[in-house]
C-alpha positions as CSV (number, residue, x, y, z in Angstrom):
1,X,63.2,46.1,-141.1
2,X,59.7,46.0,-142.6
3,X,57.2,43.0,-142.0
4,X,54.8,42.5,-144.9
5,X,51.6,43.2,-143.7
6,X,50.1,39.8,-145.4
7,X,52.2,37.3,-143.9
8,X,50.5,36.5,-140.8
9,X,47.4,35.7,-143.4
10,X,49.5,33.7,-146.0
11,X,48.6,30.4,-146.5
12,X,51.6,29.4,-147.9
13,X,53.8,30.0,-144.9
14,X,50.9,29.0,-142.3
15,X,49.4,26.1,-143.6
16,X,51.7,24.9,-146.7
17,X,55.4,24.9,-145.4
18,X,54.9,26.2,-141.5
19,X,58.6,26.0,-140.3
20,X,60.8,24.5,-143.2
21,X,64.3,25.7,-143.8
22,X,62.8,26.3,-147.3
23,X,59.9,29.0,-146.0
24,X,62.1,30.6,-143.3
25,X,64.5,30.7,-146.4
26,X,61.9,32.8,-148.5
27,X,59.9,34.2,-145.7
28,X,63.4,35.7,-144.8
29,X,63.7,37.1,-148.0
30,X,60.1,38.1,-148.8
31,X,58.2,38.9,-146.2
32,X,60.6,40.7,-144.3
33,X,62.4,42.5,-146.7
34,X,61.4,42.5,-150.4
35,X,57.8,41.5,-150.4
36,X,56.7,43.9,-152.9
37,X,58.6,41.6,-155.2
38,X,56.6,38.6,-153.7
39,X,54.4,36.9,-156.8
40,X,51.4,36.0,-153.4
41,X,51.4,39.8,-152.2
42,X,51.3,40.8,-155.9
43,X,48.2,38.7,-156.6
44,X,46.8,39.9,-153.2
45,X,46.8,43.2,-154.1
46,X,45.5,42.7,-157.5
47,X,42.8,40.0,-156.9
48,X,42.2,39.4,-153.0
49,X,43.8,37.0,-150.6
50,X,40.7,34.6,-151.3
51,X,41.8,33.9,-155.2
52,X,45.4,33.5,-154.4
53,X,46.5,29.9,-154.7
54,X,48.0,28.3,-151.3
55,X,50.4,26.5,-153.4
56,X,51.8,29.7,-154.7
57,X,55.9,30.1,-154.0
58,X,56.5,33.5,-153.4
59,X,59.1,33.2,-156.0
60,X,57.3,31.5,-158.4
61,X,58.0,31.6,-162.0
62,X,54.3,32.2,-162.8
63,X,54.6,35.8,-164.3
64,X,51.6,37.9,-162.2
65,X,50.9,39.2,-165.4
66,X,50.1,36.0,-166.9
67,X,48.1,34.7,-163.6
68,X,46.1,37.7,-163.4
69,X,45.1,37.9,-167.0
70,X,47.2,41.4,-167.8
C-alpha cells in the first residue's frame, strides 16, 4: 500500500482533526490509498503546501479548478 508522501506535513490531519474516527476515516482512504484524488495534495502540487488551507477536507467539494483559479 502506498503512503502519500504529504501526510506527515498536512495540517489538516496533524493539527485540525489529529486522531478523529472522521480523519482516520479519510486518512484511510486518502492518504493511504487514493491520494492523487485528495483536493489538499492536489492544491499542494499545484500551489505549495504553504497556500493550502488547513481547513481543507480532503474530500472537499471545492472543485481544485475553481480554488486554484483554472
Amino acid at each position: 500500500m502506498a503512503l502519500c508522501d504529504l501526510s506527515t506535513n498536512c495540517s489538516f490531519f496533524n493539527e485540525e482533526h489529529p486522531d478523529t474516527l472522521y480523519s482516520k476515516e479519510l486518512c484511510s482512504e486518502y492518504c493511504e490509498n487514493h491520494f492523487s484524488e485528495c483536493v489538499r495534495h492536489q492544491m499542494t502540487l499545484s500551489l505549495g503546501i504553504d497556500n493550502v488551507p488547513d481547513n481543507l477536507s480532503p474530500d472537499s467539494f471545492l472543485s481544485t479548478k475553481c480554488a486554484c483559479g483554472v
